[in-house]
N, C-alpha and C positions, 0 to 999 in steps of 0.2 A: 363503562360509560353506558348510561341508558338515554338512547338517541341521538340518532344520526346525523344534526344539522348542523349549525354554525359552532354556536357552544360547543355543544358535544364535539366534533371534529377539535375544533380549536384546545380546548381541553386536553383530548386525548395527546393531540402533538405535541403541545406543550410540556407536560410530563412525560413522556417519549425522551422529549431533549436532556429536561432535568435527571429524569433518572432511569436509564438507558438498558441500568443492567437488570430494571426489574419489567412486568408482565403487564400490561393494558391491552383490554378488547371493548371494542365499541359496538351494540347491538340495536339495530333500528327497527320498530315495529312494519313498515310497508317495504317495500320492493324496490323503492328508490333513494338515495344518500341528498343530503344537502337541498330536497325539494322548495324550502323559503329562499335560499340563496338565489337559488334559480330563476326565479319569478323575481324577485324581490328587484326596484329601481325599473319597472319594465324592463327586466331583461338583462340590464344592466349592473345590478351588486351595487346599491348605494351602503360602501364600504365602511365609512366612518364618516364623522364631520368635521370640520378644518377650525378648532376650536379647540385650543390647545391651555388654556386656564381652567384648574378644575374647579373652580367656583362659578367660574361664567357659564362651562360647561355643566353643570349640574344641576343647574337652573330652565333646564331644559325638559328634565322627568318633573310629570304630576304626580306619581310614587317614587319614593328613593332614592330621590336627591340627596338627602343628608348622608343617608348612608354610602350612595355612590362619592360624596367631596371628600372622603378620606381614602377611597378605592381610586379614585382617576387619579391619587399621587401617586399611584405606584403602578399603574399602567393606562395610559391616556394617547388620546387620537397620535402625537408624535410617534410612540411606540407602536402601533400597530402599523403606521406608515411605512416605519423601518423593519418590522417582521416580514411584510410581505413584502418590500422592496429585496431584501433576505434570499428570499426566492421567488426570486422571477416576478413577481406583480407589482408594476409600479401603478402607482395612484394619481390623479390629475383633480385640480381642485375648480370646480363651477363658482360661476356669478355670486350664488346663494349660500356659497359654504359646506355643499356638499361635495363628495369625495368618490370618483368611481373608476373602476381601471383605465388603464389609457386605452384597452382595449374597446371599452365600451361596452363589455361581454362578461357578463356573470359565468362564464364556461371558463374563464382565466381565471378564478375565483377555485370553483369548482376543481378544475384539472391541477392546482396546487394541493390542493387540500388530498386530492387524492394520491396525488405524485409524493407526499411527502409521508403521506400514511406506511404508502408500498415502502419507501426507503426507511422508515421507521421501525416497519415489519408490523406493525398493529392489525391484528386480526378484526375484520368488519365483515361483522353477522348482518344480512338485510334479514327481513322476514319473521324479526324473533320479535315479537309482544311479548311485555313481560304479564307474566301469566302470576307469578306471585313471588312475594319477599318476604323472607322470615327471618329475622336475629336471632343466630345461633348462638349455644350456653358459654362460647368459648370465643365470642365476637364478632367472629365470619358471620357473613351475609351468605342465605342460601337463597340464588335465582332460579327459579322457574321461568322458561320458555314455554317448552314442550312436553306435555303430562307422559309421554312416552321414551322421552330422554330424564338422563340422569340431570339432577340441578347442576349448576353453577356455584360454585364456591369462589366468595370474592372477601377479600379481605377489608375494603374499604368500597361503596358504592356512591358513582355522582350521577345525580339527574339532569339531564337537558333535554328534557322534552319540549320545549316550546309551550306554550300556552295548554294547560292544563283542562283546557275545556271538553266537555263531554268526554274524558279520560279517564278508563279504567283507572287508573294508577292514583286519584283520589283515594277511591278504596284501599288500596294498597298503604296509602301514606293513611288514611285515617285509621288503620289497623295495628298500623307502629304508633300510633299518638303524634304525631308530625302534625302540628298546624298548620290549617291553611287559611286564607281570605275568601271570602265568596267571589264567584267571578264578574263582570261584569265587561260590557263592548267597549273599547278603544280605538279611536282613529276610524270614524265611520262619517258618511257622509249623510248629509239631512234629508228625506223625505219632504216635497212639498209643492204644492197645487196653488199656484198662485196665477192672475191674467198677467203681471210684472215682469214674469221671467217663461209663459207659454209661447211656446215656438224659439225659444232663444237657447235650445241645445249646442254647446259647445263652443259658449262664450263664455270667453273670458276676464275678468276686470285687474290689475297687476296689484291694485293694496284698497284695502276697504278694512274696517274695524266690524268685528262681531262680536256680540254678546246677548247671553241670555238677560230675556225681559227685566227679570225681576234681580239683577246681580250688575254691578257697573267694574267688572273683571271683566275685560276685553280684549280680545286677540286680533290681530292684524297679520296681513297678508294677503296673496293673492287670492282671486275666488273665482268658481268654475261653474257654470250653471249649465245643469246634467238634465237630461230628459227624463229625470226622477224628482229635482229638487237645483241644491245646492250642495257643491266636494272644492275641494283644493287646498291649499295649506291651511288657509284662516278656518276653515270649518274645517278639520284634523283637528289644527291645535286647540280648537273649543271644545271636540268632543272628547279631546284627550284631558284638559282640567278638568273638566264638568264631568265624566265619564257616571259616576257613583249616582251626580244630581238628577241626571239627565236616565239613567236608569230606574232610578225610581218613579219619576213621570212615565214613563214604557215608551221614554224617546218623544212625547207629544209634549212639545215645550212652544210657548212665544219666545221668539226671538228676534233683534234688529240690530240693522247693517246700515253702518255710517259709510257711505258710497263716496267723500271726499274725508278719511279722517286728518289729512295735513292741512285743514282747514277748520277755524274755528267760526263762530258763530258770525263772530267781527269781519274774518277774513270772506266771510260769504254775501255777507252783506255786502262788502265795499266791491267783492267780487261781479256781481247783480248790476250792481252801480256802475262800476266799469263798463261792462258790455250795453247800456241801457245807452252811455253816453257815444260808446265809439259804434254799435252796431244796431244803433236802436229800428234801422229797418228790417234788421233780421227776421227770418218764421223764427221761434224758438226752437220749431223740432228741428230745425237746423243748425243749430250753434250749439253742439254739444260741450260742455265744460271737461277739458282735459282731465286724468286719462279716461273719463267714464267711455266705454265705445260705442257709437254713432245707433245701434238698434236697438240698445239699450236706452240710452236715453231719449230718443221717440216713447219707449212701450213710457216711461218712467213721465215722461210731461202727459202722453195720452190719456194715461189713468191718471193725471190730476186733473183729468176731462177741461184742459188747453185746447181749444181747437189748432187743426193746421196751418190756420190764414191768421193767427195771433202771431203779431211782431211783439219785440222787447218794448219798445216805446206805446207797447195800448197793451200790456202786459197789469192785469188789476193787482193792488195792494194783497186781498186776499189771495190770489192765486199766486202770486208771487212768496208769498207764506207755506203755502202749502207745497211748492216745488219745491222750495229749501228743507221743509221737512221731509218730504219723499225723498232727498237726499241725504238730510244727516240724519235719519231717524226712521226708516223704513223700517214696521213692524209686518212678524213674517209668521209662519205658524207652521212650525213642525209637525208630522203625521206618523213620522215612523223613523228609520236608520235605512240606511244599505252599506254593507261589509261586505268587501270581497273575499269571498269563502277563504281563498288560497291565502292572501293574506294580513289576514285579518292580526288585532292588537288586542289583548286581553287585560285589563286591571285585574289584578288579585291576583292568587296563586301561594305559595310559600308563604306564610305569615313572617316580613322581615325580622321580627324581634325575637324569632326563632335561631335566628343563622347569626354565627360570627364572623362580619364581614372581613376579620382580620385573614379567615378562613373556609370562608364560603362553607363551613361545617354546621350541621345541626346542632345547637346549644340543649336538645332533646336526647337524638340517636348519636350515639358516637360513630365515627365512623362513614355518616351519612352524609354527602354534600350536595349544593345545589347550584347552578349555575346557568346563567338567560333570563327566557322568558316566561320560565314555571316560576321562578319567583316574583310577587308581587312590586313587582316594579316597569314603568314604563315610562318612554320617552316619548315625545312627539315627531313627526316624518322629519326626516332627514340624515335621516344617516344614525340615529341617536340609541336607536335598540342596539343594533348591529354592536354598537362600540359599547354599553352595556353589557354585550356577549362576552367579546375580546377581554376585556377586562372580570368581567367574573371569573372564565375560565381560566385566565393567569393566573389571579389570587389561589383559585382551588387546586390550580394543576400544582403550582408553588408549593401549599400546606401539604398535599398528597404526597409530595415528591421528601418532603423532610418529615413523614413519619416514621 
């Protein structure tokens, strides 16, 4: 196994179980095991998601859906649930659907994985980069760590290195002819300098509709305004379809936010009307429209330059135009991204049409397999890679275990 993280770990035990009497080592390039686990959920191990149809579920990756709706019948969020329930890690299912130990602690995540390696006996090398791979005349894989050690002789090699960004190990794969996809950011939050949302760090709105300008593909969900911009689920899951479109602009896109989208055009009007009849001495900046919240919708009527001492009932026609569109149709402008280094989401990686997903094998290099998030496939936040993990590594630990 080359890498030490979810995949990888997962992998290795997996085929540990299945075939017991034969030989897996798992070798991770840095100093520490399981480092995405760790961080990953703040802290927490947002373990799987509680979305147990594989079609609903697979509707979820903007890469690899298709090929995951045949792989989550043979191993899906149910099944993961009961592996770690298996040992020791029980799961507890949030509001949202997401999935995280009961512990609350991605260290109960962690201390599994490594509790069950040790009782496995699986040897875990930290500190080994792989240094280079060569297919020998007779099929074996010959690994290089360390140019002062003798190689590695392995019979069959799986990659789980996680996102294959600025990774040697391109090289490596583009040396064997192993396709891959160019990479591009996933799951990143928006850059953006607006008077709308300055000074309004670390507020929150619970569902709003986003979409880019020029595209009526919209995502909904909560939203978070960052001392940078705009992050929270609705802008993940935008950057995660858009990822490819939104790269080729270098991240500087228009974009706008439907700030009531359970509301239609009809329902805002009659909505307006309502309030005009029953609170028509209200200031405006005081009657904020549920659930928008209260300092939010001050900045949002101020910059429709509303003054403060406007009631609803001396509220103009035109302005009253222009507030409904400051709400369903707020046009916003992108400047750039921000990705948390640690963990961050990549599109691309393993060219899918390379791999047989019946076997997480290269349809290229015999022998080679892949599993995670070097292959070009990705989900949206919630729990959604994670169980893309579990499930590759079953598939491959499976095919490994019955050659």
């Amino acid at each position: 196994m080359i890498g030490g993280g979810a995949s990888g770990f997962f992998t290795a035990l997996q085929y540990a179980e299945l075939a017991p009497e034969r030989s897996v080592a798992l070798f991770e390039k840095g100093s520490h095991f399981l480092q995405k686990v760790k961080i990953s959920g703040g802290g927490r191990c947002n373990v799987t998601h509680a979305c147990f149809d594989p079609r609903e579920l697979s509707k979820n990756y903007p890469r690899g859906a298709r090929e995951l709706l045949a792989a989550f019948h043979r191993w899906q969020p149910t099944d993961t649930i009961e592996w770690f329930a298996r040992f020791g890690v029980k799961l507890k299912m949030e509001a949202d659907g997401r999935m995280f130990p009961i512990t609350d602690s991605s260290d109960t995540v962690i201390d599994c994985f490594l509790r069950r390696a040790h009782e496995c006996q699986i040897p875990l090398w930290k500190n080994h980069a792989l240094a280079g791979i060569e297919l020998r005349d007779d099929g074996n894989f010959s690994l290089t760590f360390d140019e002062s050690k003798p190689p590695v002789i392995a019979r069959a090699v799986c990659f789980a290195t996680g996102s294959l960004k600025a990774s040697p190990l391109l090289n490596h794969l583009t040396a064997l002819q192993q396709p891959t996809e160019s990479l591009v950011p996933s799951l990143f939050a928006f850059n953006v300098r607006d008077p709308r949302i300055e000074g309004l760090s670390g507020l929150s709105h619970p569902r709003v509709s986003i979409r880019r300008e020029s595209s009526q593909a919209a995502q909904t969900g909560p939203i978070l305004i960052t001392h940078r911009g705009f992050s929270g689920p609705a802008v993940l899951r935008l950057s995660a379809w858009e990822a490819r479109g939104l790269a080729e602009k270098n991240h500087q896109f228009p974009f706008v936010i439907d700030w009531l989208p359970d509301r239609d055009a009809v329902a805002m009007k009659e909505c307006f009307a309502e309030i005009r009849r029953e609170q028509s001495a209200k200031l405006i900046r005081n009657t904020p429209i549920s659930p928008i919240p209260r300092r939010l919708w001050e900045r949002i009527v101020a910059c429709c330059g509303i003054d403060d001492s406007v009631t609803w009932s001396h509220l103009s026609k035109a302005s009253s135009a222009e507030l409904m569109a400051a709400l369903k149709s707020a046009r916003f402008e992108a400047t750039g991204k921000t990705t948390n280094k640690d963990e961050f989401v990549t599109a691309g990686g393993i060219e899918r049409r390379s791999i047989d997903f019946r076997t997480m094998e290269s349809r290229v290099i015999s022998g080679l397999y892949f599993v995670g998030e070097c292959i070009d496939i990705d989900g949206i936040t919630g729990g959604f890679n994670f169980q893309a993990a579990w499930t590759t590594a079953h598939i491959a630990a499976t095919a490994l275990a019955n050659r």
